[in-house]
C-alpha positions in Angstrom: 0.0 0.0 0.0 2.7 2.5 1.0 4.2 1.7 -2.9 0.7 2.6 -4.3 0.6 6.0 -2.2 4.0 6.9 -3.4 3.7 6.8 -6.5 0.3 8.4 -6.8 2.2 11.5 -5.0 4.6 11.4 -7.1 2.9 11.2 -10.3 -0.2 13.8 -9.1 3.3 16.0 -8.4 5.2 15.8 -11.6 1.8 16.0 -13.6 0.7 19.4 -11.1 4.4 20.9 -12.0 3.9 20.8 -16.0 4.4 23.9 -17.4 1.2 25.9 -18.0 -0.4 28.6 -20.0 -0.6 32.0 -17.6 -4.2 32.7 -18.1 -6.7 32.2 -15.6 -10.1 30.0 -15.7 -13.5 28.7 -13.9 -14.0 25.0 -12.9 -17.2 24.3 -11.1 -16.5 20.7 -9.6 -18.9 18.4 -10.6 -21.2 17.0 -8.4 -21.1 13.7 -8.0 -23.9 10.8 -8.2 -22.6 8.6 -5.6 -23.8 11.3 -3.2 -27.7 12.3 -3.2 -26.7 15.7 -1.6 -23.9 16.7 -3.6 -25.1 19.3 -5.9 -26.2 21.2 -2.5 -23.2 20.3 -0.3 -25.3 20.0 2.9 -25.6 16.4 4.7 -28.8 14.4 5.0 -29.9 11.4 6.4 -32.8 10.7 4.3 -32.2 7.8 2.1 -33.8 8.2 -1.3 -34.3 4.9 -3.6 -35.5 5.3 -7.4 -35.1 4.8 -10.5 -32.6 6.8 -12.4 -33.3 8.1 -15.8 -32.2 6.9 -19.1 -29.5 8.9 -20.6 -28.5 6.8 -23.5 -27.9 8.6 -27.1 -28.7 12.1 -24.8 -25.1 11.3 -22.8 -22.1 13.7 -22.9 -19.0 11.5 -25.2 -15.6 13.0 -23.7 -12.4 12.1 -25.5 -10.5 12.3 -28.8 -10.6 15.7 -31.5 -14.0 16.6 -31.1 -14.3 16.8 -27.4 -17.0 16.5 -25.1 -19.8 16.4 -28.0 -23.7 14.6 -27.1 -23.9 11.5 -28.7 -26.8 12.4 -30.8 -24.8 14.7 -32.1 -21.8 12.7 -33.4 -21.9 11.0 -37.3 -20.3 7.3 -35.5 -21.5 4.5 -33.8 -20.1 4.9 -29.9 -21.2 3.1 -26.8 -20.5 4.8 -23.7 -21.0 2.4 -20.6 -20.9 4.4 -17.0 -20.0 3.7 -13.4 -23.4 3.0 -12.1 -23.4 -0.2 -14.8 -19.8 -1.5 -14.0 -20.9 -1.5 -10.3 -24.2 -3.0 -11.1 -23.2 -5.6 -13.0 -19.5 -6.2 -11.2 -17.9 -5.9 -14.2 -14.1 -6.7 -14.3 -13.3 -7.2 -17.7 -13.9 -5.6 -21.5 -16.0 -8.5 -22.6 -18.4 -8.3 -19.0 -18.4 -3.8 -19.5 -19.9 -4.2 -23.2 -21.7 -7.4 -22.5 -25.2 -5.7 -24.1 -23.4 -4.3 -26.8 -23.7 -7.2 -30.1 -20.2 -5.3 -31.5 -17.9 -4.9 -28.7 -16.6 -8.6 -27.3 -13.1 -9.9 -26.2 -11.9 -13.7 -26.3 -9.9 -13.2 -23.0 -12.4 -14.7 -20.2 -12.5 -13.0 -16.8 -9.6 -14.1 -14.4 -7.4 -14.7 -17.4 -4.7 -11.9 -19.7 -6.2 -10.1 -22.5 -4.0 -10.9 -24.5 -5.1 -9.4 -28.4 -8.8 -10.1 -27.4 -10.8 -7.7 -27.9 -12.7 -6.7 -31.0 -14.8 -4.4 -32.3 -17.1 -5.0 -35.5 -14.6 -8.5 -35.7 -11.3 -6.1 -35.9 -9.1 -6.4 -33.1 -8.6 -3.7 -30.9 -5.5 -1.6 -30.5 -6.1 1.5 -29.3 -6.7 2.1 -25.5 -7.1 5.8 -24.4 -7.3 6.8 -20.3 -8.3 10.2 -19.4 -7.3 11.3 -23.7 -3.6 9.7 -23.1 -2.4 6.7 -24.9 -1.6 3.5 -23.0 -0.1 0.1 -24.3 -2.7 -2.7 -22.9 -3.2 -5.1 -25.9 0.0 -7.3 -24.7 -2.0 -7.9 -21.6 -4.5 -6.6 -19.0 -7.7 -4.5 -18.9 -7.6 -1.4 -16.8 -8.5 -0.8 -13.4 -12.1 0.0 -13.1 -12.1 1.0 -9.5 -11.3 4.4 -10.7 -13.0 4.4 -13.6 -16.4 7.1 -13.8 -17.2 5.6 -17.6 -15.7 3.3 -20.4 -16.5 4.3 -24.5 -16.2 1.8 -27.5 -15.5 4.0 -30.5 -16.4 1.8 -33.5 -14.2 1.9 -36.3 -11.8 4.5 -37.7 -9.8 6.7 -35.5 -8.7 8.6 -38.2 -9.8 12.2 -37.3 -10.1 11.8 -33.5 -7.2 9.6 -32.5 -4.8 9.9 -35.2 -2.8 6.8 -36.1 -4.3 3.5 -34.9 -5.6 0.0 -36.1 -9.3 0.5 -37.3 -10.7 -1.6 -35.0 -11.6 1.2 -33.1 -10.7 2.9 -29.2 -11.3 1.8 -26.0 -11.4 5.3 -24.1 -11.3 5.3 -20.2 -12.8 8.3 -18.0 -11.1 8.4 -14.2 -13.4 9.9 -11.6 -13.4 13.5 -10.6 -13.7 15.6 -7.4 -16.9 16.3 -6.0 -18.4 18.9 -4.3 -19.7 17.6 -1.5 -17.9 15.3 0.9 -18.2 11.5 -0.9 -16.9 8.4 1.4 -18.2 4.8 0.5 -16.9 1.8 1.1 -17.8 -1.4 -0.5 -16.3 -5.2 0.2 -16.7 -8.0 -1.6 -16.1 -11.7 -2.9 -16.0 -14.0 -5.8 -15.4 -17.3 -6.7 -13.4 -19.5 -5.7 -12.2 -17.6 -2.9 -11.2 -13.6 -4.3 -11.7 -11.3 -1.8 -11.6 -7.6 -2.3 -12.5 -4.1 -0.9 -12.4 -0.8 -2.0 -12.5 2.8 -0.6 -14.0 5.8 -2.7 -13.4 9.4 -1.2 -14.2 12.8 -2.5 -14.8 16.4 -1.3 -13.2 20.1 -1.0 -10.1 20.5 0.1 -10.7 24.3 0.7 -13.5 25.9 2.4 -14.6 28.1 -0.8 -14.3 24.8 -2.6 -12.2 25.9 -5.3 -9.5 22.7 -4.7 -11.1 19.4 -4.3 -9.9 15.9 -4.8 -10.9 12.0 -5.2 -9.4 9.1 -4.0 -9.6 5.3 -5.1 -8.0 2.3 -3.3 -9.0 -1.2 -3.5 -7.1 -4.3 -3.5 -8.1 -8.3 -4.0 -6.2 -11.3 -3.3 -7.7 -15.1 -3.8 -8.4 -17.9 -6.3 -10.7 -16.8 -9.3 -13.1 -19.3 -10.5 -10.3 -20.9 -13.0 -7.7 -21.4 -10.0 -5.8 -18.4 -11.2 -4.3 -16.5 -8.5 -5.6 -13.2 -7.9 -3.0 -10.4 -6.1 -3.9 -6.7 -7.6 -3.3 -3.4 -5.2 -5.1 -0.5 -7.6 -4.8 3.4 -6.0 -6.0 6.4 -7.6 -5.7 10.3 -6.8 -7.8 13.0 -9.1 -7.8 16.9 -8.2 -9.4 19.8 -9.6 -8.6 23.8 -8.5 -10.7 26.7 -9.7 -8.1 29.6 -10.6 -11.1 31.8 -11.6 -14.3 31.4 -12.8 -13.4 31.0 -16.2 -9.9 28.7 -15.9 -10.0 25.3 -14.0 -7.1 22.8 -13.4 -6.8 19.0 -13.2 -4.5 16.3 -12.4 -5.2 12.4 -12.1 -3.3 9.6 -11.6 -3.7 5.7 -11.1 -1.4 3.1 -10.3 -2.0 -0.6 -10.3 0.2 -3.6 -9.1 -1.1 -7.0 -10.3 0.3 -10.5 -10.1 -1.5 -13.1 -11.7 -0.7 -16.2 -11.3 -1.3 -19.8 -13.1 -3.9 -18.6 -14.9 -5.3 -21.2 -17.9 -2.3 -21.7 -20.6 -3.3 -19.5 -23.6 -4.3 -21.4 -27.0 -3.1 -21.0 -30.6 -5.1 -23.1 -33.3 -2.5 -22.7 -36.3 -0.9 -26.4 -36.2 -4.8 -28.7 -35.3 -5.2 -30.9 -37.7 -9.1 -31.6 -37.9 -12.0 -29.5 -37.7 -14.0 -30.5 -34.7 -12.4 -29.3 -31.7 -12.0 -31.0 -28.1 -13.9 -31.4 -26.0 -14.4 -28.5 -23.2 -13.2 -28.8 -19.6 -13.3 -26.9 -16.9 -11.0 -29.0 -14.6 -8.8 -25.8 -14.9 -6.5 -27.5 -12.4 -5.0 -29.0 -16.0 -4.7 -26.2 -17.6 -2.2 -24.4 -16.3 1.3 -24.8 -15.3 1.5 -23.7 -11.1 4.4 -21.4 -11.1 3.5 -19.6 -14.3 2.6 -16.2 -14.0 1.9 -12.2 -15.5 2.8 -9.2 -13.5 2.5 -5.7 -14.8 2.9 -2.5 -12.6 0.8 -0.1 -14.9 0.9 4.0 -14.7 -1.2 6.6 -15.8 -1.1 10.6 -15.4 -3.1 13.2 -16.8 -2.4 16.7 -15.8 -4.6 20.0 -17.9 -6.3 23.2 -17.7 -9.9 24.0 -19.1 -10.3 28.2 -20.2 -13.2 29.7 -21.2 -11.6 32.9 -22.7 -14.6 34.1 -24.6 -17.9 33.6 -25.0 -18.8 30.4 -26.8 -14.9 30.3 -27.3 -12.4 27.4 -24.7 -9.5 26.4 -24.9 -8.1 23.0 -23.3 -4.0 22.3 -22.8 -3.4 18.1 -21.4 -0.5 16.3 -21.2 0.0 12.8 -19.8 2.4 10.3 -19.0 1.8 6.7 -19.3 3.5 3.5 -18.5 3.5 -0.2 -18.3 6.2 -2.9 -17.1 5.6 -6.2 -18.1 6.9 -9.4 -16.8 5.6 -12.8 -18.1 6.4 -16.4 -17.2 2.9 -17.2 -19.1 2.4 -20.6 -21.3 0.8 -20.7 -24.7 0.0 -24.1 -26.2 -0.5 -25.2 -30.0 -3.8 -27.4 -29.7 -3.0 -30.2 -32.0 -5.6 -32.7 -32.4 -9.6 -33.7 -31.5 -7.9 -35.6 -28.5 -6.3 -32.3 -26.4 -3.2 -33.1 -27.0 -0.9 -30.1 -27.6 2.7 -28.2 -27.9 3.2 -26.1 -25.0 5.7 -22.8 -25.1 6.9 -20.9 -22.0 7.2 -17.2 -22.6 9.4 -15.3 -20.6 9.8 -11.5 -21.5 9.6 -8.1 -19.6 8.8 -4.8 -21.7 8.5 -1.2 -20.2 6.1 0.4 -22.8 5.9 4.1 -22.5 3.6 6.7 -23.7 4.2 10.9 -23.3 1.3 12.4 -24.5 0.5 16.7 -25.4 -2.3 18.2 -27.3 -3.6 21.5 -27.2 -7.2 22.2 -28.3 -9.4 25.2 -29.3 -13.2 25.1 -29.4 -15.5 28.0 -30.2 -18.8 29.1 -32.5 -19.2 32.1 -34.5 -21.5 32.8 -37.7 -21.1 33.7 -40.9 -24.3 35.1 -42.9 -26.5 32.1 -42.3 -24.4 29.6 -40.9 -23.3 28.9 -38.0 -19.7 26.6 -37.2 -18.6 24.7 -34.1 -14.8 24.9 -34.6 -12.3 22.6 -33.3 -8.7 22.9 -33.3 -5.9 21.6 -32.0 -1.9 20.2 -32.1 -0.7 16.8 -30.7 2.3 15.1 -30.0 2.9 11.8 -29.4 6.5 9.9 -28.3 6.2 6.2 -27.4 9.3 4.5 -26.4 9.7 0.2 -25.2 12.2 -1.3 -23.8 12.3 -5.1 -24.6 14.7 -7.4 -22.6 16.1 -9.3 -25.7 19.1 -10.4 -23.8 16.8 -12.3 -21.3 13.9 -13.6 -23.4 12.8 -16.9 -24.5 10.1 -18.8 -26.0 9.9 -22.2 -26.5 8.9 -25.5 -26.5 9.4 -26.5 -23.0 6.6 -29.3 -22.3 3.7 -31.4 -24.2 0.5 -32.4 -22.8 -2.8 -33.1 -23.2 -6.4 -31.1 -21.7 -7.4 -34.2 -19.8 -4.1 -34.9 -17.6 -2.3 -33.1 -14.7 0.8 -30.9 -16.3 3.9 -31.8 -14.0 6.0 -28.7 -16.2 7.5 -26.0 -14.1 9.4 -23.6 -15.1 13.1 -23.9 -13.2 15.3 -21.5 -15.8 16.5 -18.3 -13.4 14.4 -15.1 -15.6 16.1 -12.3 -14.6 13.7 -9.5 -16.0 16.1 -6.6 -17.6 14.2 -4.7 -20.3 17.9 -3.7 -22.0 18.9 -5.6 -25.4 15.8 -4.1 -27.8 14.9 -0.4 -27.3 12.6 1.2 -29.8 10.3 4.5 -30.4 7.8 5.9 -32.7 7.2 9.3 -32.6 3.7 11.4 -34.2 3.0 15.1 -34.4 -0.3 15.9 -35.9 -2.3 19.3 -36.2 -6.6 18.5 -36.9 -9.1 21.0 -37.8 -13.1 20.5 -38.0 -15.8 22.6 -38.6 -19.4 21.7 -37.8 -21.9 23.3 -39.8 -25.3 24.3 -38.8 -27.6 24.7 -42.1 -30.9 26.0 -40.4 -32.5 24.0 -37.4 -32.4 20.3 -39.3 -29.1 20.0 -41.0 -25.3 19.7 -39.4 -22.1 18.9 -42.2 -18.5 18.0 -40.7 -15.5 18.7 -42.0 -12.4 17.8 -40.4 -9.0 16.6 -41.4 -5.7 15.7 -39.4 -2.4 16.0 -40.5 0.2 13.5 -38.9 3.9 12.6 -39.2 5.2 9.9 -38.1 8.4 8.6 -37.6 9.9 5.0 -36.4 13.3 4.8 -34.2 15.0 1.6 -34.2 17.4 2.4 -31.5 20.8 1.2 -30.3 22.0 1.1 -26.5 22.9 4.9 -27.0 19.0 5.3 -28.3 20.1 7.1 -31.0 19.7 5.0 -34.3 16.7 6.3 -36.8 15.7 4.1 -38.8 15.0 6.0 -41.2 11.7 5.6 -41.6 9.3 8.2 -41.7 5.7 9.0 -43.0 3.0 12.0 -43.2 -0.7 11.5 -44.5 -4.0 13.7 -44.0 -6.9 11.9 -42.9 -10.2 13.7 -43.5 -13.4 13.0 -42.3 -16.6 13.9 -43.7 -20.3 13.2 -42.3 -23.4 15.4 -42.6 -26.5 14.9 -39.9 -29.9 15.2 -40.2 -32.4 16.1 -37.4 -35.8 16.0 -38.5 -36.6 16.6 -34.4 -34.2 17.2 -31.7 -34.7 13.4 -30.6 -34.0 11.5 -33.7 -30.3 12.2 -36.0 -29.8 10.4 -39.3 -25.6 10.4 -40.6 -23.8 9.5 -42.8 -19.8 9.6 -42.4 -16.6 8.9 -44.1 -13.4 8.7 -42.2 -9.9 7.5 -43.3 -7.2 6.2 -40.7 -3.6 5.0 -41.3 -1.9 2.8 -38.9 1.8 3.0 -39.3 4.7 0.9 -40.3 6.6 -1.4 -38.3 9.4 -3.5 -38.9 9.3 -7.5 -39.4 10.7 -9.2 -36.1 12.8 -12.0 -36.0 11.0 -15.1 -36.1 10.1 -14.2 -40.0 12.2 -15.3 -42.7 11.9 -11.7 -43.7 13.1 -10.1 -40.7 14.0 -6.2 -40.8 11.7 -5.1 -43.8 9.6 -2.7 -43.0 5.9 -3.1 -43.9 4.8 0.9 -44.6 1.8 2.8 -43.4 -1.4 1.8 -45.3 -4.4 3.8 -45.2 -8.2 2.2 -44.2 -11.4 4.0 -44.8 -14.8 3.3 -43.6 -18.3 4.6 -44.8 -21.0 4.4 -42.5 -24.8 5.6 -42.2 -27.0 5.2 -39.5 -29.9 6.9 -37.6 -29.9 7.6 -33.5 -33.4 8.2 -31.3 -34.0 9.2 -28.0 -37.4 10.0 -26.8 -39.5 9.3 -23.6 -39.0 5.5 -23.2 -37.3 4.2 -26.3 -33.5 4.4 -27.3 -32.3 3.5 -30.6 -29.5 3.7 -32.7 -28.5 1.4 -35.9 -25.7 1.9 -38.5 -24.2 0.3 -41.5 -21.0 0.4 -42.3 -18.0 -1.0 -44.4 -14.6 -0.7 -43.8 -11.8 -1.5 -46.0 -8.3 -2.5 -44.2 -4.9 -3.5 -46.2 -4.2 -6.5 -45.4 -1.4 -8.0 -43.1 -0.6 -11.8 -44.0 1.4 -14.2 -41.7 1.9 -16.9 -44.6 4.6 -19.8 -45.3 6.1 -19.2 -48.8 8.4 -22.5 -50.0 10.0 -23.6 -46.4 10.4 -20.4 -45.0 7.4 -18.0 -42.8 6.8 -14.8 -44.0 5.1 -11.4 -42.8 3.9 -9.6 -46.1 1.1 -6.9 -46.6 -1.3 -8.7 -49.4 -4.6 -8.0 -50.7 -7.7 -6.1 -48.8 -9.6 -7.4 -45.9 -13.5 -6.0 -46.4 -15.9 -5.7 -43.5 -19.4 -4.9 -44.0 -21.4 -5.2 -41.7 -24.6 -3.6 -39.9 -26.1 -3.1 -36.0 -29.1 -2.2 -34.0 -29.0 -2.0 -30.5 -32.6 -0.7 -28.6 -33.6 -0.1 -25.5 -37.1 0.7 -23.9 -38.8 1.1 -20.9 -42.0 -1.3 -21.0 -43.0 -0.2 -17.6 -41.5 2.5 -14.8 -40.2 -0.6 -13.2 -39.4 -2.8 -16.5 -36.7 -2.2 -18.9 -35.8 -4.3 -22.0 -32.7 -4.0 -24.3 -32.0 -6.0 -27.4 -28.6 -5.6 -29.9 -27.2 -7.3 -33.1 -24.6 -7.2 -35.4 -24.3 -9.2 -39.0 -21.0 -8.8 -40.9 -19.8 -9.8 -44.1 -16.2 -9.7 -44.0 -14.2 -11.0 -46.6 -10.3 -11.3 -47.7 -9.7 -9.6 -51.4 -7.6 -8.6 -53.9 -4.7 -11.3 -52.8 -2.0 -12.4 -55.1 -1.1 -15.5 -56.6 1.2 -16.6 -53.9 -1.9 -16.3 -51.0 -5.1 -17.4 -53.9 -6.3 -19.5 -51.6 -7.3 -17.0 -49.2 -9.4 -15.1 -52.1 -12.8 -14.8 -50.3 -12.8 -16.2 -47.1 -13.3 -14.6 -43.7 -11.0 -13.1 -41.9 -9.6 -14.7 -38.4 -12.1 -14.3 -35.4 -14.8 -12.8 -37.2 -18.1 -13.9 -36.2 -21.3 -13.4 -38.9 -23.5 -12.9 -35.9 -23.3 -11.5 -32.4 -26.8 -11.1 -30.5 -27.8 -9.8 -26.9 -30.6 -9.5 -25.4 -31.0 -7.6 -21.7 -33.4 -6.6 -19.0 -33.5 -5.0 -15.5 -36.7 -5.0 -13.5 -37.6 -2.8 -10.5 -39.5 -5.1 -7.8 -42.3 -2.9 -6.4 -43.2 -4.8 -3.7 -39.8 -4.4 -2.2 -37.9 -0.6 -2.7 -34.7 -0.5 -4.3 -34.3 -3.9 -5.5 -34.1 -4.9 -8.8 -33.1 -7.7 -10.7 -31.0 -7.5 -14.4 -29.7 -10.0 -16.8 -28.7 -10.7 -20.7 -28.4 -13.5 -22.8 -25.5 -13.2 -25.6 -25.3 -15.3 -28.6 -21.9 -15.2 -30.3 -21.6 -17.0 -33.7 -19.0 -19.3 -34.8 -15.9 -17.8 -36.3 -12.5 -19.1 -38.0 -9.6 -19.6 -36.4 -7.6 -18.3 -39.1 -7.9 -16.6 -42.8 -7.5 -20.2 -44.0 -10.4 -20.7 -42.7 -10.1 -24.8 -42.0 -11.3 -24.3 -38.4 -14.1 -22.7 -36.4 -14.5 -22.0 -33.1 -18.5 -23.3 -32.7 -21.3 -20.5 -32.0 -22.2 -20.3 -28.0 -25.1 -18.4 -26.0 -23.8 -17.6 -22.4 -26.6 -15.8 -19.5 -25.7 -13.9 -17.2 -28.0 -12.6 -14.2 -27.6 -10.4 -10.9 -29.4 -8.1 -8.7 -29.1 -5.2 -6.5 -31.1 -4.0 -3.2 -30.7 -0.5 -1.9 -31.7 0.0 1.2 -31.3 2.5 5.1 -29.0 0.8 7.6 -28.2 3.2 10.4 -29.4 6.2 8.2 -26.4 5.0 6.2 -27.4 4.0 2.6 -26.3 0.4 1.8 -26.1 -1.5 -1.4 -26.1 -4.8 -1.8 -24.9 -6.2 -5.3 -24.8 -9.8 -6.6 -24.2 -11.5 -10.3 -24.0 -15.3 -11.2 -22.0 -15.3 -15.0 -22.8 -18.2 -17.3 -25.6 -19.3 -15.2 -26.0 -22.2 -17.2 -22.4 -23.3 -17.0 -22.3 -23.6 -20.5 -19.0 -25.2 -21.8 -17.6 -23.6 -24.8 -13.9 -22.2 -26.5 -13.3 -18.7 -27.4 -10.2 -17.9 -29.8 -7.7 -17.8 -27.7 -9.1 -19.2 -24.4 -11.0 -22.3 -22.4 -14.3 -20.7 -21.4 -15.5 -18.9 -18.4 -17.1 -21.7 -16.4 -20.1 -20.5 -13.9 -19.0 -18.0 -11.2 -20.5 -15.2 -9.3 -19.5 -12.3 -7.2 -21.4 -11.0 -4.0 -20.4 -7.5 -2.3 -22.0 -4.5 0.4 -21.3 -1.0 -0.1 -21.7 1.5 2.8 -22.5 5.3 1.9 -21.0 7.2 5.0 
């Protein structure tokens, strides 16, 4: 604990001492919904139980270019999921935040690393965003949602918002923020097996005027998850805000998280099976894992910025943020080889320190011309990323053989020493992006908007001082125009391009050191958004076209070459509506049509099929009922049907189609005057027994927790 406390003081410090613009600006802190008196400041001990009202497309998005912008209002498809749903529903993974959203999934089971997983339209996902700053997650982990206040799924191109990035899409994170009234709750908690867990959650002014206020998270757990992975994770969080003047307000957060998880299910690679039915499932997770196997990552993130309103209509908003991650892994992959579990195990040991320094400066402001009026956003990023891979102590291999239905006596005896020195690299991006909103009468709203970015890759010695010499630029525009036949209901149709840079081809490829360039994608999308008394709506269709990246044996050698185009077409609907005061029901889909084009002769046979992990068909369907017999409890649950999907562009293998249920409820109620919350969830209630890409399932489990408001 003390580690967690020093380095949230240290990082709140460095990011508080960042140089700053002069001028001075107003912040009113936020009240906060954890606290029923907050907006007023004054104490009460009257406990109020309800229902709270439906926000859905009428939300406030935060994050990216365009800033905080209503969702209604925005020409994408973007799911924003808040704290009051993470804590309802326990969430403590990606695929368990966006379980009632048909695009958003991840292969990485709870209790397990999420390791590539997740995926967005069937692209995987890339690009994870906390507080606006870039952080490097998709080697492993999901981030700590103790201090989150909300989690957004943009779906598809960054392009114009994010700059460079796989088209997948963005995971964005939102840390909580001071309140204005004192906030203290404490919750604790189990799951199975045996994880325990608690967790403080503190707010308030720090000064009597309430100009300086601050938030604190801490929560830790330590047990055996469901899947006899051991659970150690210490996560601590500091946020503060100060009010200069009315019109100029400053913040700095900061979250630190220490995890070790240990013998956790091996992770499984489908490229050498010969067949095409798969084993059997088995939960005796006892024999699927080795015992002293094990992922640690200590994982940093800072954010430090001022807000100024210098005009009217007119702000301007300065961030920069420092982000890191320091890998260690003793974790085992196996090669499934046959219907009869046996496979080819490989220990990986490695330890990266992946490093992110974020700055972008932003203008925002409306003015008229004749007629029109524009909503203008401008801004200037940069973006340094440097890693440090321990080459000189890294190995993968094949260390042990087994099969799913036997013990695994393998442990791992080699002395892993954990430097990060032998492999140092950076990428670097500067980018400037303009947009310009147009308002054509009361109905009609056209964007225009383009970002400029260089980029530039570093293969560096021991010095850190070697450029590779390779370096691009490219302007990615975006263009959408909206149409609001009422205030509740937006029609759109977009076009965005992204690039996602270069990289050089690592070692194990026969073509090591080449450098695959930059490629452009593009995605055109339409769609229409409603939100009106009890109904929420909002459907797109889209198609995205991605160059594609081809991990192929040519004669006796493996080879990494950029080849062809991979297509995805797809479209969703995902409603919501209130049948009753006390009944809600939700339901979602997605259909795709992706599809591998344009390849040459060397990769023919991949002409047409469907891309690796993409499932035709993702469904959910969701409700949450108010029981008004007893006051404040309620009951919620979803059903999610995920289709079958290829375990590679070959397409020889599938992982088979599954439909998991999930249900939970929570009861509010006046202990003491105190209010109290008690929460509880049972996932895969029917224990169903099925594989995900890169995974053994998530066998039945459930979680059970009290949380005090003091």
């Amino acid at each position: 604990m003390q580690k967690i406390v020093r380095s949230l003081l240290s990082a709140s410090m460095l990011a508080g001492l960042s140089p700053c613009p002069t001028a001075h600006a107003e912040v009113t802190v936020p009240a906060s919904s954890d606290h029923p008196d907050a907006a007023s400041g004054e104490k009460s001990d009257i406990i109020v139980t309800g229902l709270k009202s439906d926000a859905g497309q009428s939300r406030i998005m935060e994050g990216g270019a365009l800033g905080p912008k209503i969702l209604l209002d925005t020409p994408y498809s973007i799911a924003v999921v808040d704290k009051e749903d993470i804590a309802r529903r326990q969430a403590n993974s990606i695929a368990q935040i966006f379980v009632n959203d048909p695009s958003v999934s991840s292969s990485a089971p709870a209790g397990t690393t999420n390791w590539w997983g997740t995926q967005i339209r069937g692209l995987g996902v890339r690009n994870y965003y906390i507080d606006d700053v870039p952080l490097l997650l998709y080697w492993g982990g999901d981030f700590p949602l103790e201090s989150i206040e909300s989690v957004t799924a943009l779906k598809g191109l960054t392009g114009f918002m994010y700059g460079f990035g796989a088209p997948g899409g963005v995971i964005s994170y939102r840390t909580k923020r001071p309140t204005a009234a004192p906030l203290l709750t404490t919750e604790i908690g189990y799951r199975t097996n045996s994880v325990f867990y608690a967790r403080v959650d503190a707010g308030g002014p720090l000064s009597k005027d309430g100009t300086l206020g601050y938030r604190v998270n801490l929560a830790g757990e330590k047990g055996t998850a469901y899947n006899r992975a051991g659970v150690n994770r210490l996560v601590g969080s500091l946020a503060l805000e100060y009010a200069f003047s009315p019109t100029l307000h400053w913040y700095a957060t900061a979250t630190y998280e220490d995890s070790d998880l240990r013998h956790e299910p091996f992770q499984i690679y489908w490229s050498d099976y010969a067949g095409t039915v798969l084993p059997k499932v088995s939960y005796e997770y006892g024999r699927l894992n080795i015992d002293n196997s094990f992922y640690k990552a200590r994982t940093l993130s800072t954010a430090t910025g001022l807000d100024w309103s210098f005009a009217d209509g007119w702000s301007a908003k300065l961030t920069y943020g420092y982000t890191s991650k320091l890998h260690r892994s003793n974790k085992m992959f196996v090669y499934m080889l046959n219907r009869a579990g046996d496979y080819r195990g490989n220990a990986y040991n490695f330890a990266e320190l992946d490093r992110n320094h974020f700055a972008q400066a932003m203008i925002r402001g409306a003015f008229t011309t004749g007629p029109l009026r524009h909503e203008i956003v401008a801004g200037t990023a940069y973006q340094s990323s440097p890693s440090a891979f321990g080459l000189n102590d890294y190995h993968w291999g094949n260390d042990f053989n087994g099969n799913l239905y036997r013990d695994q006596p393998f442990r791992v005896t080699r002395a892993i020493r954990f430097g990060t020195d032998g492999s140092p690299s950076r990428d670097q991006q500067k980018a400037l992006f303009l947009s310009d909103t147009l308002y054509l009468g009361d109905h009609v709203q056209a964007m225009l908007g383009a970002r400029y970015t260089r980029y530039r890759l570093f293969d560096l010695d021991s010095d850190a001082t070697t450029d590779s010499g390779y370096r691009t630029s490219a302007v990615t525009p975006t263009v959408a125009l909206i149409y609001k036949p009422a205030p509740f209901v937006s029609i759109y149709g977009s076009y965005v391009e992204a690039m996602e840079p270069g990289s050089r081809v690592g070692g194990e490829y026969a073509n090591v050191g080449e450098v695959l360039k930059a490629t452009i994608s593009r995605q055109y999308e339409v769609g229409a958004k409603y939100e009106h008394h009890a109904l929420s709506l909002t459907t797109a269709a889209f198609r995205i076209e991605r160059a594609n990246t081809i991990d192929s044996i040519v004669g006796d050698a493996r080879r990494l070459t950029q080849d062809g185009l991979t297509l995805y077409k797809g479209v969703e609907a995902i409603t919501g509506y209130r049948v009753t005061p006390d009944l809600k029901l939700g339901l979602g889909a997605v259909y795709l049509d992706p599809t591998i084009r344009d390849v040459s002769a060397d990769n023919e046979i991949l002409r047409g099929n469907r891309p690796e992990g993409a499932s035709k068909w993702q469904i959910v369907g969701n409700g949450e009922y108010h029981v008004a017999a007893i006051p404040g409890f309620s009951l919620h649950g979803n059903v999610r049907y995920i289709g079958k999907a290829p375990t590679d562009d070959r397409n020889l293998l599938y992982i088979p189609a599954r439909t998991l249920a999930n249900a939970g409820f929570q009861y509010e109620t006046g202990i003491g005057g105190r209010k109290v919350t008690f929460i509880g969830n049972v996932n895969n209630v029917l224990n169903a027994k099925y594989w995900t890409q890169t995974n053994v399932g998530e066998g039945i489990n459930g979680s059970l927790s009290a949380r005090v408001a003091w």
